[in-house]
C-alpha positions as CSV (number, residue, x, y, z in Angstrom):
1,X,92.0,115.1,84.4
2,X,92.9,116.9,81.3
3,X,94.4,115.8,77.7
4,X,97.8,114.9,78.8
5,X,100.5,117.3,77.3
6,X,104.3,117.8,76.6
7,X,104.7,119.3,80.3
8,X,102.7,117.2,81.9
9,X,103.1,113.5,80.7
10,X,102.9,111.7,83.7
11,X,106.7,110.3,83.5
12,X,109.0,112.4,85.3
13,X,110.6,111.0,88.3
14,X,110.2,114.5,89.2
15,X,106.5,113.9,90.6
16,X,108.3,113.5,94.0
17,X,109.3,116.9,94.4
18,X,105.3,117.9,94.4
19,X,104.7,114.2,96.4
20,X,106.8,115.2,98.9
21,X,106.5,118.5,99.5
22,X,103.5,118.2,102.6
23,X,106.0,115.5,104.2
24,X,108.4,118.6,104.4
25,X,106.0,120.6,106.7
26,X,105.3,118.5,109.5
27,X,109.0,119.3,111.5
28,X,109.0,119.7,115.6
29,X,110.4,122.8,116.9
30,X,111.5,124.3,120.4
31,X,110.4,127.7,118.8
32,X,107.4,130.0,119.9
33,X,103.8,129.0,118.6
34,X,104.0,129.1,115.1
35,X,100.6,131.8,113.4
36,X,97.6,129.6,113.8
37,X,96.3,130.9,110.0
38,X,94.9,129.6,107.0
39,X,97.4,128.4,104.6
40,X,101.0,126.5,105.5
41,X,103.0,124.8,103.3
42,X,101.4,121.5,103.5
43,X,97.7,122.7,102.7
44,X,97.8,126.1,101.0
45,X,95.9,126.3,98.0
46,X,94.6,129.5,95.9
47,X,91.5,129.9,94.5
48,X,92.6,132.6,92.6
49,X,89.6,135.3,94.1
50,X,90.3,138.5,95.8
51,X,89.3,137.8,98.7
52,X,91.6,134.8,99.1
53,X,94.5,136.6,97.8
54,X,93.6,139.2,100.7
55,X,93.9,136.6,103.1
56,X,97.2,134.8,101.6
57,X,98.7,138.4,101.6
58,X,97.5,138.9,105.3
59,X,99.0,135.4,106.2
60,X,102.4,136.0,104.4
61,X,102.8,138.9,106.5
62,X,102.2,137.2,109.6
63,X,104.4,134.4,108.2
64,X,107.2,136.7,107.5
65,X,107.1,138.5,111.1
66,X,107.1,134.7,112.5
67,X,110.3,133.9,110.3
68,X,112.5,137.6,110.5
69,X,112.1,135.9,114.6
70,X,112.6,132.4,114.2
71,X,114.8,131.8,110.7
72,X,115.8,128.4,111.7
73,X,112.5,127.1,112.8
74,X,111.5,124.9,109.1
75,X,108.2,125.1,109.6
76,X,108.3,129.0,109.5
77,X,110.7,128.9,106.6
78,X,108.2,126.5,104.5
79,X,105.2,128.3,105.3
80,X,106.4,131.8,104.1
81,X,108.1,130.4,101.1
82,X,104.8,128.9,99.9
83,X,102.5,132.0,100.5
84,X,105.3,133.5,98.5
85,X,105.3,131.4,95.6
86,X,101.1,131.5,96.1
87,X,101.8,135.2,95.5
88,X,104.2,134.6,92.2
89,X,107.2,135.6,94.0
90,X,109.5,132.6,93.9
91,X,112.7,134.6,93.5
92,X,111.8,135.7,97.2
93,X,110.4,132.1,98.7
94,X,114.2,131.0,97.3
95,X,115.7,133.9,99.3
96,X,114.1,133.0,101.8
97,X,114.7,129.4,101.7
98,X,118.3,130.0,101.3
99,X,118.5,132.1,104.3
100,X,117.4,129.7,106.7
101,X,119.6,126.8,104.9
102,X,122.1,128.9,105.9
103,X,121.1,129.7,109.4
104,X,120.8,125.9,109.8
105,X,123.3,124.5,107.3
106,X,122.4,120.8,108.8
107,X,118.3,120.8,108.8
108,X,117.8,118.2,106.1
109,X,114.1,119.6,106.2
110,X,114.9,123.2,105.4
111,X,117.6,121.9,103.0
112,X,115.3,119.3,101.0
113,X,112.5,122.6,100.6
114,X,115.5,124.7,99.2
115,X,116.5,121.8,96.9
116,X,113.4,121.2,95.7
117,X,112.5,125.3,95.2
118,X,116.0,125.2,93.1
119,X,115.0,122.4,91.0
120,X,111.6,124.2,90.0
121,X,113.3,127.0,89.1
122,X,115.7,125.2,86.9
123,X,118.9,126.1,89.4
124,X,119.2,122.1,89.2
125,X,123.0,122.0,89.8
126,X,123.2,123.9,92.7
127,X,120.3,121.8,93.5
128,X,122.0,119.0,93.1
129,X,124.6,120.4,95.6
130,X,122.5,121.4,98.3
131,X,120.5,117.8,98.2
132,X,123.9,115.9,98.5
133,X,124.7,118.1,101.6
134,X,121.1,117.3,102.8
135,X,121.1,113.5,102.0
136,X,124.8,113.2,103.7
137,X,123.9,114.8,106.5
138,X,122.8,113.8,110.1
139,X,119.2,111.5,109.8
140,X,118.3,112.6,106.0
141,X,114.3,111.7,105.7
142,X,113.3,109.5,102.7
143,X,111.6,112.6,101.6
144,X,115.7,114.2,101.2
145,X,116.6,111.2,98.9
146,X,114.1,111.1,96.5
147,X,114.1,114.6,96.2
148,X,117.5,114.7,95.6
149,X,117.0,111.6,92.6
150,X,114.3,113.6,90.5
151,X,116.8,116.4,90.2
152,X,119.6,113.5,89.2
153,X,117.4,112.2,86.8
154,X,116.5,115.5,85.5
155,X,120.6,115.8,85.1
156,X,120.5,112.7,83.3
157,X,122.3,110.6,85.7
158,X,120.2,107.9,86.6
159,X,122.1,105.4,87.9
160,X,123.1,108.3,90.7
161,X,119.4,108.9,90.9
162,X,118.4,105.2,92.1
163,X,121.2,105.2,94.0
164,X,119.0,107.7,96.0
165,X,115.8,106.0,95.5
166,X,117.2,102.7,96.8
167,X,118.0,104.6,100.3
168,X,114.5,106.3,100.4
169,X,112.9,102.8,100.3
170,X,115.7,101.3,102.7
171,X,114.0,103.8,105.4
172,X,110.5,103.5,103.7
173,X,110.1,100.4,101.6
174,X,106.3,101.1,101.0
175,X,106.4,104.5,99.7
176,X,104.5,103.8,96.6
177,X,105.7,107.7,95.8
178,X,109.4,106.3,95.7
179,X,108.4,103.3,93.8
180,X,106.9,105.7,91.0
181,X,109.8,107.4,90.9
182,X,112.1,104.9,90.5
183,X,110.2,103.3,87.5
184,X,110.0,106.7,85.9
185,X,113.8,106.8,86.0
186,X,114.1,103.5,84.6
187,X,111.8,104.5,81.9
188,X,113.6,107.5,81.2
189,X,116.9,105.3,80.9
190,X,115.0,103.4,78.2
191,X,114.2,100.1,80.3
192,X,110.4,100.8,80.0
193,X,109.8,97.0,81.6
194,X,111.8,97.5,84.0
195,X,109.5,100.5,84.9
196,X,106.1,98.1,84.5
197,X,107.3,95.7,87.1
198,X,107.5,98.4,89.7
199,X,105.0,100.3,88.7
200,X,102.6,97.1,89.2
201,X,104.4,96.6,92.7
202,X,103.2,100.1,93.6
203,X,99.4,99.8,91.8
204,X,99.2,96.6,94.1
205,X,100.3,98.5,97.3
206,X,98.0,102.1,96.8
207,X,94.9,102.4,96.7
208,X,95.0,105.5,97.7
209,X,94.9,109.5,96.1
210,X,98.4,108.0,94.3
211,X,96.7,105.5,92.5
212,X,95.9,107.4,89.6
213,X,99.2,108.8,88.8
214,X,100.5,105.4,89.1
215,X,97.8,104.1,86.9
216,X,98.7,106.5,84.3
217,X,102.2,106.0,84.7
218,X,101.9,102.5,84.0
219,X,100.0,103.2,80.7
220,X,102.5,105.6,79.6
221,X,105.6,102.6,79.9
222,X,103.1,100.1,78.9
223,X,103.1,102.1,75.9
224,X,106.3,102.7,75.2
225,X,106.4,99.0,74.6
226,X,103.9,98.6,71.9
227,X,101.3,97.2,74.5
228,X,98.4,99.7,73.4
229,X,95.4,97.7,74.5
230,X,96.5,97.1,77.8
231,X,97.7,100.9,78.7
232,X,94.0,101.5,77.6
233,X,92.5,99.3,80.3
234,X,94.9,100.8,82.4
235,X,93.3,104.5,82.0
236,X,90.2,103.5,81.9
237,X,90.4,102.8,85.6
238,X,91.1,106.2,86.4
239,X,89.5,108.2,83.2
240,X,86.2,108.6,81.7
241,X,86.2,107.1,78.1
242,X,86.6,110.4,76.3
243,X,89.4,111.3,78.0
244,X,91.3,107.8,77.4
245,X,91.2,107.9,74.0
246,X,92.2,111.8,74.1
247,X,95.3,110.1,76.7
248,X,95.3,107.6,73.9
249,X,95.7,109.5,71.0
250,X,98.5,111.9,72.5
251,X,100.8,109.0,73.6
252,X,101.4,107.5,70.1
253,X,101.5,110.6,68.8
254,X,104.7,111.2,71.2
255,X,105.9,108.3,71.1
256,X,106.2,108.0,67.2
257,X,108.5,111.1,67.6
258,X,112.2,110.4,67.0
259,X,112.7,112.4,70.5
260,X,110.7,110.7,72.8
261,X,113.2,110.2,75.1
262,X,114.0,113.8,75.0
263,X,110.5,114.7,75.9
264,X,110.6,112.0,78.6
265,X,113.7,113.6,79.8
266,X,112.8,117.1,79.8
267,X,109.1,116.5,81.5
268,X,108.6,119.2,84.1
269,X,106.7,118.6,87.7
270,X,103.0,119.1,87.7
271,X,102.6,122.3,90.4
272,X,100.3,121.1,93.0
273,X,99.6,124.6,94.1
């Protein structure tokens, strides 16, 4: 875990674009077997060696034959829009992305992976529009609401965002990723303890690979209230000591800015991939 900075204080609502983005993957489909390679949207990850951009190049070109066939089928749609953007071309995963939301203009699946591929390219009112479609559409996933509320909050409209939040949890009321991302947006709406109390609902509920974020989440709006000492034990359950004071250090320093609710506002989503 690295010294947090500017784009990557852990405080953005916004982590549920990343969260989500292996639920998007697993769809079922009446299509022809998909390519049995390395690399779909749920687990591809590059190394950044030759030989593994060989074989994401060699998989994207399967992927793409497998779409050009099947531009409806999500699962193809995903998978060729990650090895895309593994390949830094994610002017042509959102081509591709919006080809198949077209070609199935009622898939909340394929329409929450366009969404989300809008929002990280900063498109975020048209990705506003295309998540409203998605999230009033025919059985929207949980994944389709919150998705949809990181890019409200990111608009600044945070009342709409937990609006979405709220009907996430009514269809998954332990998804500790929706319970982050609901705090987030109440801390930033400036209600920091409003933030602590879910944040501590979620800490109790995962103990898994979330915990952390959630840990350090919790430190950040514990923080924000003046509560130092505790948002130090806090990271030192996920951090080695060097790093929590590093954490330490950086968070007063932000938050003794006159913009910190700026900086809050304008955090970006950590890429997974």
């Amino acid at each position: 875990m690295s010294v947090l900075r500017p784009r990557r204080v852990p405080v953005s609502g916004l982590c549920a674009i990343v969260m989500a983005a292996g639920a998007l993957a697993g769809c079922q489909t009446d299509q022809p077997e998909a390519p049995n390679i390395f690399g779909t949207s749920a687990d591809l990850q590059t190394t950044g060696s030759i030989n593994n951009q060989d074989k994401t190049l060699e998989n994207t070109q399967k992927w793409a034959v497998y779409w050009e066939k099947n531009p409806k089928n999500a699962e193809a749609a995903i998978s060729y829009a990650a090895h895309l953007k593994a390949l830094n071309k994610p002017e042509q995963a959102l081509g591709v992305l919006r080809k198949s939301a077209m070609s199935s203009p009622e898939d909340p699946v394929i329409l929450a992976a366009y969404g989300k591929q809008l929002a990280a390219m900063g498109q975020l009112p048209e990705a506003n529009k295309v998540l409203a479609k998605a999230a009033k559409g025919p059985s929207p996933t949980s994944q389709v609401f919150s998705i949809h509320g990181t890019v409200l909050d990111r608009l600044g409209k945070h009342d709409e965002a937990r609006t979405q939040y709220k009907a996430a949890l009514h269809l998954e009321p332990d998804n500790t990723s929706v319970i982050n991302n609901m705090a987030m947006s109440y801390a930033m709406s400036g209600d920091p303890k409003a933030a602590e109390d879910m944040l501590l609902k979620a800490v109790a509920k995962d103990s898994g690979t979330g915990s952390a974020q959630l840990q350090q989440n919790l430190a950040l709006v514990l923080a924000l209230q003046g509560d130092f000492d505790r948002a130090r034990k806090v990271l030192a359950k996920v951090l080695p000591p060097h790093q929590v004071e590093a954490n330490m250090v950086y968070i007063k320093k932000m938050i003794s800015q006159p913009n910190t609710w700026k900086q809050i506002k304008s955090a970006k989503p950590v890429p997974k991939s």
